[in-house]
C-alpha positions as CSV (number, residue, x, y, z in Angstrom):
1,X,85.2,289.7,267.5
2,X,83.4,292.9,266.6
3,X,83.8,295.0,263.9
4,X,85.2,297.8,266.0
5,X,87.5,295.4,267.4
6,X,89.0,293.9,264.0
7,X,89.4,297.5,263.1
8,X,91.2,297.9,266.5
9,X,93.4,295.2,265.7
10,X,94.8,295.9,262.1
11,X,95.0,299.6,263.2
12,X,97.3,299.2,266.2
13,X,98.9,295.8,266.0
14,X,103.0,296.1,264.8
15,X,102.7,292.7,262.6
16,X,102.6,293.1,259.2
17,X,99.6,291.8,257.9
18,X,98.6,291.3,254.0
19,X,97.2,289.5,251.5
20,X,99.0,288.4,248.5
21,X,98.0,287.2,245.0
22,X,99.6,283.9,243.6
23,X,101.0,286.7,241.1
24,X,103.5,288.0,243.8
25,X,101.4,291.7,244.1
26,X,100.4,293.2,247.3
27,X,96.6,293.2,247.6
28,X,95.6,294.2,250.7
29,X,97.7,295.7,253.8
30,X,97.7,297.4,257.2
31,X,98.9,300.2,258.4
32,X,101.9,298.6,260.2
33,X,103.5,298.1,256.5
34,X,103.7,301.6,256.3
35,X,104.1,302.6,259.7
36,X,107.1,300.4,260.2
37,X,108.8,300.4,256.1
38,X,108.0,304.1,255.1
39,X,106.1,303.4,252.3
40,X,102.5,304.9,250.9
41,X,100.1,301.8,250.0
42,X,100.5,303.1,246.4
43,X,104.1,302.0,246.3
44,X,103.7,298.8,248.5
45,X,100.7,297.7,245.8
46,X,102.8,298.7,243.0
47,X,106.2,296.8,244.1
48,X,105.8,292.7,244.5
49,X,106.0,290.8,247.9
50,X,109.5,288.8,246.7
51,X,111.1,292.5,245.4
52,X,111.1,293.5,249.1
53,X,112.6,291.0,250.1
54,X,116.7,291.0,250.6
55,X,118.4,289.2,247.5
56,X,120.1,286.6,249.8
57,X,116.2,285.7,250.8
58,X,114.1,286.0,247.2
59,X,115.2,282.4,245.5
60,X,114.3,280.4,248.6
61,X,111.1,282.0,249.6
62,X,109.6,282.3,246.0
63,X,110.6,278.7,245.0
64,X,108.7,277.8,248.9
65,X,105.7,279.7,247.9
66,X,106.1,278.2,244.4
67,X,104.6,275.3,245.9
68,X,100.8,277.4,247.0
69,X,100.2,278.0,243.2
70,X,100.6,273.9,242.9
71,X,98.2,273.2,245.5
72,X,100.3,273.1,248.3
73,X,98.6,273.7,251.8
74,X,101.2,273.2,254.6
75,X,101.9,277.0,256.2
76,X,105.4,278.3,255.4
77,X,107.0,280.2,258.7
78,X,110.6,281.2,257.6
79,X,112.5,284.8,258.5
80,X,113.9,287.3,255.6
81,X,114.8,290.4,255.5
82,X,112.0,292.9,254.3
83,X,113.3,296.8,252.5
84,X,112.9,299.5,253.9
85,X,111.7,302.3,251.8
86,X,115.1,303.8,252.6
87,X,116.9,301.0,251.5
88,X,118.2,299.3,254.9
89,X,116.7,295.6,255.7
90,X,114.7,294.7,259.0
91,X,114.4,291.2,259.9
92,X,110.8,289.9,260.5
93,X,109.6,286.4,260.8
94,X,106.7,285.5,258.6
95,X,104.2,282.9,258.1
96,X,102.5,282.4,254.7
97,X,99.2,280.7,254.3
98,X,97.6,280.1,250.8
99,X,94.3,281.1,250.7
100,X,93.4,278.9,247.1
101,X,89.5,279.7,246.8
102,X,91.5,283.5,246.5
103,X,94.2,282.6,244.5
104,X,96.3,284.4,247.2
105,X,98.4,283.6,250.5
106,X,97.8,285.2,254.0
107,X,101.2,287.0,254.6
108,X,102.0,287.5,258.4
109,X,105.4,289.4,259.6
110,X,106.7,289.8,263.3
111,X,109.7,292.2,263.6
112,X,112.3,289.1,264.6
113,X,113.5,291.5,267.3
114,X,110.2,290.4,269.1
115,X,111.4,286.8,268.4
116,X,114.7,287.5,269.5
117,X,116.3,288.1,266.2
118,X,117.0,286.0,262.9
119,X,118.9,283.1,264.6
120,X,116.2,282.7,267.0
121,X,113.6,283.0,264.8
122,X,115.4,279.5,262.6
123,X,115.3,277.9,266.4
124,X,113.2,275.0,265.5
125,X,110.0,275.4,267.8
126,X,109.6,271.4,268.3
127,X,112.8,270.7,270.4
128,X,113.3,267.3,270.2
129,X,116.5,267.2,268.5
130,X,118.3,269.2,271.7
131,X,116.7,267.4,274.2
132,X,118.7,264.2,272.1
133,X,121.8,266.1,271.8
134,X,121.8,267.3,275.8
135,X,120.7,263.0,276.7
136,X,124.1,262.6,274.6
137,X,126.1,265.0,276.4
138,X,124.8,263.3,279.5
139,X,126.1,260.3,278.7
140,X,129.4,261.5,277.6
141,X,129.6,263.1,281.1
142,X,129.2,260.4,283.1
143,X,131.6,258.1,281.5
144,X,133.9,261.1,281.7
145,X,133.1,261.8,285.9
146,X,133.8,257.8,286.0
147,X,137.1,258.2,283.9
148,X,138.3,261.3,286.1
149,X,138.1,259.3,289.3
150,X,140.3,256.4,287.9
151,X,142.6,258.5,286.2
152,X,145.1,259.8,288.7
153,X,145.5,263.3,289.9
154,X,142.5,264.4,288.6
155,X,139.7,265.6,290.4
156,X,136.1,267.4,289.4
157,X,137.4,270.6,291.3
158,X,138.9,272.5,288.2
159,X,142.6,270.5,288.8
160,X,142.2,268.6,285.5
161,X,144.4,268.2,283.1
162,X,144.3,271.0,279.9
163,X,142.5,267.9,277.7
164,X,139.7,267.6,279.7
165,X,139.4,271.4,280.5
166,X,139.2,271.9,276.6
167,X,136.5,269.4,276.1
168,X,134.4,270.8,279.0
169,X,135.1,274.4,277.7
170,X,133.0,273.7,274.6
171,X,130.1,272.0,276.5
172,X,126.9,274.8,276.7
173,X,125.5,273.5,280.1
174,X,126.3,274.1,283.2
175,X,127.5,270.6,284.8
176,X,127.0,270.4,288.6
177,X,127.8,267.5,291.1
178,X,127.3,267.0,294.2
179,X,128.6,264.0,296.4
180,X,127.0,262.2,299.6
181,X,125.2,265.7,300.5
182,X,127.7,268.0,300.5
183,X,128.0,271.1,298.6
184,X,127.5,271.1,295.1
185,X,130.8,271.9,292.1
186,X,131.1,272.4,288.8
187,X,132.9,271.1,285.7
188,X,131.8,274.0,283.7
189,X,132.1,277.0,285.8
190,X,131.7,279.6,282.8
191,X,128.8,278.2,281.6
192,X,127.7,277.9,285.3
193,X,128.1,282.1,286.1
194,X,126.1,282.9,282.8
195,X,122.9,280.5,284.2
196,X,123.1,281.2,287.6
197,X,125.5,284.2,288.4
198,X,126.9,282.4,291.0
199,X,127.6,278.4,291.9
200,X,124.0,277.3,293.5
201,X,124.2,276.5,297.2
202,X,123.3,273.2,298.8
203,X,119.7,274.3,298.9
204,X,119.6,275.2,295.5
205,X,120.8,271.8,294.2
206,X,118.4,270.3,296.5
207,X,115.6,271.7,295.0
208,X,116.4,271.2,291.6
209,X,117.3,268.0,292.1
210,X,114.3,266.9,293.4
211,X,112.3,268.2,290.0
212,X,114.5,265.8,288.0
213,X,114.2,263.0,290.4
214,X,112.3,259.9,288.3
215,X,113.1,261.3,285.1
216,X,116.2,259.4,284.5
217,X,114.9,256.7,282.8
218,X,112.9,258.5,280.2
219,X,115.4,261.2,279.8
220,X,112.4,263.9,280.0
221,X,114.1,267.1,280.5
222,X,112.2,269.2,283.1
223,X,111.9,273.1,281.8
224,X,111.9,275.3,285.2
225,X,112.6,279.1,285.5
226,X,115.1,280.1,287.9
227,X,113.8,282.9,290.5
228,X,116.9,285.0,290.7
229,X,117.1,286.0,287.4
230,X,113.5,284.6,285.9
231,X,115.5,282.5,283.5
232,X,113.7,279.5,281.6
233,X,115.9,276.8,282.0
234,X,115.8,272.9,281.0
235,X,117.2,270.1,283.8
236,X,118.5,266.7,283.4
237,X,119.8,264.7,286.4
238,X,120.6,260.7,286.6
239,X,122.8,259.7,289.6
240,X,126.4,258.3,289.0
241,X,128.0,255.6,290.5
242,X,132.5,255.7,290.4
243,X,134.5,253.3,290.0
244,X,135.1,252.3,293.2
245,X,131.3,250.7,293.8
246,X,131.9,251.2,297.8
247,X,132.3,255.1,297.2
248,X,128.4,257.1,297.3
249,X,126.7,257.8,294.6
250,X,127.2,261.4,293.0
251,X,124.4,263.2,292.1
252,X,124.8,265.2,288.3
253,X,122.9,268.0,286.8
254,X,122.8,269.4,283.9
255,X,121.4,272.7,283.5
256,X,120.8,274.5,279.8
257,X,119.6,277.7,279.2
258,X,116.6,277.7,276.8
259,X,115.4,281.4,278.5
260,X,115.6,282.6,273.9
261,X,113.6,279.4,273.1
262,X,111.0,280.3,275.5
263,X,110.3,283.9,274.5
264,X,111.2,282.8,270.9
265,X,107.8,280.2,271.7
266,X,105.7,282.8,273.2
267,X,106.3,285.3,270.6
268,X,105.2,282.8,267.8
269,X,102.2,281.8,269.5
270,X,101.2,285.3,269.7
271,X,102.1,285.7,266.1
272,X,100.2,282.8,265.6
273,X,97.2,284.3,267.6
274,X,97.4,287.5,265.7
275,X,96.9,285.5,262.7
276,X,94.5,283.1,263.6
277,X,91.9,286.9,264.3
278,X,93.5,288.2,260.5
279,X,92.4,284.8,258.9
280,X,89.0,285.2,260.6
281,X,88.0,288.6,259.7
282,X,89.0,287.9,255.9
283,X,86.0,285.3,256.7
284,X,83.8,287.9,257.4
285,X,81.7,290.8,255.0
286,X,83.2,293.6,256.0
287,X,83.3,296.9,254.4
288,X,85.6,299.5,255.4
289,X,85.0,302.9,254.2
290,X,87.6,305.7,254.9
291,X,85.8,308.9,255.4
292,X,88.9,310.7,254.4
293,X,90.0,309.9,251.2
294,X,86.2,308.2,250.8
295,X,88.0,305.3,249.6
296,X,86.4,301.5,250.7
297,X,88.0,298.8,251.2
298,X,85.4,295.4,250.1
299,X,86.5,292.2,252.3
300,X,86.7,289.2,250.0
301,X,83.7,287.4,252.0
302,X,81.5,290.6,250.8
303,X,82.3,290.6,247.3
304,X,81.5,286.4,247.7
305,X,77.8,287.8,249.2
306,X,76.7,289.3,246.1
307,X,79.0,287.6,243.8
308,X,81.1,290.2,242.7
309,X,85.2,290.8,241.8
310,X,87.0,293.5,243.3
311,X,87.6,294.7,239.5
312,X,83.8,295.1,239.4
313,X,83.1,296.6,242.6
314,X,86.1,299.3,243.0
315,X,86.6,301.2,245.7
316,X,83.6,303.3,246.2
317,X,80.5,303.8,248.7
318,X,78.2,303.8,245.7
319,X,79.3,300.2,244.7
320,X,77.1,299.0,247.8
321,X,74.6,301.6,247.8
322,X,73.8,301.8,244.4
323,X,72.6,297.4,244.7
324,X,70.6,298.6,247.6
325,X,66.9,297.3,246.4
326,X,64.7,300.8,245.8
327,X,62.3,300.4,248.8
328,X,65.1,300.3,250.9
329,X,67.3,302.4,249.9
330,X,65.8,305.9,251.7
331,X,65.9,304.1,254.9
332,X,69.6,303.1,254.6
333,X,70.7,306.6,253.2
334,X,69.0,308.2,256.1
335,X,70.5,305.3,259.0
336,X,74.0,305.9,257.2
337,X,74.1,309.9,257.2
338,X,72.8,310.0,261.1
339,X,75.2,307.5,262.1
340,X,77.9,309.4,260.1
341,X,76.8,312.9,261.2
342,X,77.0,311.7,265.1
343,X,73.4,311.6,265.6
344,X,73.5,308.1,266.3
345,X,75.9,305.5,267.6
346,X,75.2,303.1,265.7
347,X,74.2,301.7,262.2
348,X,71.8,298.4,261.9
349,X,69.9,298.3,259.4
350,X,68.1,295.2,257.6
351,X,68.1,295.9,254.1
352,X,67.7,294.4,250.3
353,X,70.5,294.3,248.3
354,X,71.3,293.1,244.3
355,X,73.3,290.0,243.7
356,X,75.4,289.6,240.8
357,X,72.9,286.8,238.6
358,X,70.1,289.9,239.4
359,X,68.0,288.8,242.8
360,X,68.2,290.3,245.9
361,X,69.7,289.0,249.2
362,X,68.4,290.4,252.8
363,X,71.5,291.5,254.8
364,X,71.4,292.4,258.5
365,X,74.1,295.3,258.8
366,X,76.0,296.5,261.6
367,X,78.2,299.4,261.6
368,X,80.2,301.9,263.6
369,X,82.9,305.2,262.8
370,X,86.1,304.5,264.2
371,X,89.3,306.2,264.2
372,X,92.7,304.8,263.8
373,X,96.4,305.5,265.1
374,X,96.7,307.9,262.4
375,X,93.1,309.8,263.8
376,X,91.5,309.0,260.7
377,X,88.0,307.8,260.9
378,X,86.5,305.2,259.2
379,X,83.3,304.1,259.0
380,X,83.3,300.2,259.1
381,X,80.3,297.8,258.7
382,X,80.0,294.1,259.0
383,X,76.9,292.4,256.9
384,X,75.3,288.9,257.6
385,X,73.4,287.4,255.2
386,X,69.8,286.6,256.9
387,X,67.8,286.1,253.3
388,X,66.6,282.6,254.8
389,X,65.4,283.7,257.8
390,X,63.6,286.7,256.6
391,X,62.4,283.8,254.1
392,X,61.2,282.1,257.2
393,X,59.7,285.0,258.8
394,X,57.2,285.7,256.1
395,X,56.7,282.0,255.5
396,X,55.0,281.8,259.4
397,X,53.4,285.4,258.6
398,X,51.5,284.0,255.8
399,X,50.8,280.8,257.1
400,X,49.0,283.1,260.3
401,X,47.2,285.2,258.2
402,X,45.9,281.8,255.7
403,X,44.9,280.4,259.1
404,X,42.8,283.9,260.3
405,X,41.3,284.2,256.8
C-alpha cells in the first residue's frame, strides 16, 4: 500500500488499532480510540492498556500478555470489555501480537457487535469439536428412530410419549426424515421453524439430501446457505434402516444453524486483514506530520533508519530536517514548502540525511498532504533507504569516466 492509503486506513477504519509497550502504556493509537471511547490521546497515553479494561477482564488478560515479556510469540485473540471515557463498557474482540525487537505488542480491537457479540466472539473459530458433538447427536438419533418404531404407539409424527418429546426438546437441530419418497417430518419442529420458517417440501429435502449423499462415512458435515432466508447452515445425513429389515430405508437429516459462526468467521478474517496492513505499515518509515498541531508522529522503522529512540527524536519536523546533510537541505526545504503550499502534488525528493554513529544515509522520499475524517491535514511521507544503490550509481560513474580518461 501507499502512504496515502495507510493514512486512509488508520483514519477511517472503526478497529482500534495501537501499540503497546511491555510496560502496559499506550504508545501509539488511531483515531478510532477516540472516536469510539471519548477520550483525547493525552488521556489514553496517560491511562494503561489493562486499566481500561473491565475488572472482571484485567487478571486474565494481563497474566496472558504476561507471557510476551517472557518471550512468548503465539497471538492472543480474546474479548474484554474496554471503558468508556464515560464510564460504561463496550465489548470488542482483540488480538495482541508482541512485537519483541520493540518491546511492545500490536493491540487490535473489533467492536464484538461486528462479531456478533461477546459469546460469539468465545465461539471457537476451528469447529471441530461441534462437528463431534452433532456426529454424536446423530448417532443418538438413529438408535432413537429404531427404538420409536419397536416401541409401541409411538410414531415420528409428534404422537410420542412426553420422555421422548423432552429429550428431542433440548436437541439444537432441526431433525427431518423422510420415508420411501414421500414427504419429509420432523422430530424437532421448533428447532425446524427457526431454520427454515416452515417444514421444507419434498423438493427441498431432495436437494439437500443430495449435498450430503457420500458423506456418511466420514461424517463431513456439508456447510450450505439456505436461499429463503440466506442462512449458513451445516448438514449431516446417513440413511436409517428399522427394525423391521423388510420396511425401506428412511432417509435423516440433520440440519444446524451455524448462520453466527459464519459471520463471526468473516468478521475475524477481516480483523485479521485489518491487521495483517497495521503490522505492515509499522514495517515501513513513515513520518506523519500533523499540520495542525505541527506535531509528527516517527514510525518505529524510521527511527530504526537513522538509529534513533523516539525519546531522542520527539515529536517535531526539525528532528528530520535538521539531519538533512547541508547540500541538500535547500532543495528539500524548497520541495516540502511547494508541496505544502499546493504548488505541487507531490513530494520526492532524494536526499542525505545523518545517522545516529554520524554518517549519512541516501533516502528516496515520497510524500503527500492528506486529510482525515476529522478534516485535518497531514502531511505524510514514506522514506526508503537507497544509500547502496546511489553507492552503485557513482561506482559505474566513476568507472565511465576512469575508462574516458
Amino acid at each position: 500500500m501507499s502512504y496515502s492509503q495507510h493514512a486512509g486506513f488508520f483514519g477511517t477504519t472503526r478497529t482500534l488499532l495501537s501499540i503497546v509497550g511491555f510496560e502496559g502504556m499506550i504508545r501509539q493509537a488511531n483515531t478510532a480510540w477516540g472516536h469510539a471511547l471519548g477520550y483525547a490521546w493525552e488521556e489514553i497515553a496517560s491511562i494503561g492498556f489493562i486499566d481500561l479494561l473491565h475488572p472482571d477482564d484485567q487478571t486474565r488478560v494481563a497474566e496472558e500478555m504476561e507471557k510476551f515479556s517472557q518471550g512468548g510469540i503465539d497471538p492472543l485473540v480474546f474479548t474484554a470489555g474496554i471503558r468508556h471515557c464515560d464510564g460504561h463498557y463496550l465489548d470488542y474482540l482483540w488480538e495482541v501480537t508482541p512485537a519483541l525487537m520493540e518491546f511492545a505488542f500490536y493491540a487490535v480491537g473489533m467492536p464484538a457487535a461486528c462479531c456478533l457479540g461477546k459469546a460469539q466472539a468465545q465461539f471457537q473459530a476451528e469447529q471441530n469439536e461441534d462437528y463431534v458433538r452433532l456426529q454424536e447427536k446423530h448417532a443418538d438419533l438413529e438408535l432413537m428412530y429404531q427404538d420409536l418404531q419397536t416401541q409401541k404407539g409411538l410414531s415420528v409424527d409428534g404422537n410420542s410419549p412426553a420422555i421422548v418429546e423432552s429429550i428431542l426438546s433440548h436437541i439444537n437441530q432441526a431433525v427431518l426424515i423422510r420415508q420411501s419418497g414421500g414427504a419429509p417430518r420432523t422430530l424437532t419442529p421448533r428447532q425446524t421453524e427457526l431454520i427454515f420458517g416452515n417444514l421444507p417440501t419434498a423438493d427441498k429435502f431432495a436437494t439437500l439430501w443430495k449435498l450430503v449423499q457420500g458423506t456418511a462415512a466420514t461424517n463431513d458435515a456439508v456447510h450450505y446457505t439456505l436461499k429463503a432466508n440466506q442462512k449458513r447452515v451445516a448438514l449431516l445425513g446417513d440413511t436409517v434402516h428399522e427394525a423391521d429389515s423388510q420396511a425401506p430405508p428412511a432417509q435423516l437429516l440433520i440440519v444446524s444453524d451455524i448462520h453466527e459462526q459464519h459471520v463471526f468467521k468473516h468478521s475475524l478474517h477481516r480483523l485479521q486483514e485489518e491487521y495483517g496492513l497495521f503490522t505492515a505499515k509499522m514495517q515501513e518509515a513513515l513520518l506523519d506530520w500533523n499540520l495542525v498541531n505541527q506535531t509528527v508522529k516517527y514510525s518505529p522503522s524510521w527511527l530504526g533508519l537513522l538509529g534513533c529512540e523516539q525519546g531522542i527524536m520527539g515529536h517535531q519536523i526539525t528532528a528530520w530536517q535538521d539531519r538533512i546533510h547541508p547540500a541538500d537541505h535547500e532543495h528539500v526545504m524548497r520541495a516540502l514548502r511547494y508541496c505544502v503550499g499546493g504548488q505541487s502534488k507531490k513530494l520526492e525528493v532524494k536526499h542525505r540525511v545523518q545517522h545516529s554513529d554520524g554518517s549519512y544515509r541516501w533516502l528516496y522520499a515520497v510524500g503527500d498532504v492528506i486529510v482525515d475524517k476529522s478534516n485535518i491535514k497531514h502531511f505524510v511521507i514514506s522514506f526508503v533507504d537507497v544509500t547502496r544503490e546511489r553507492e552503485l550509481e557513482m561506482e559505474i560513474s566513476l568507472s565511465k569516466e576512469t575508462k574516458t580518461g
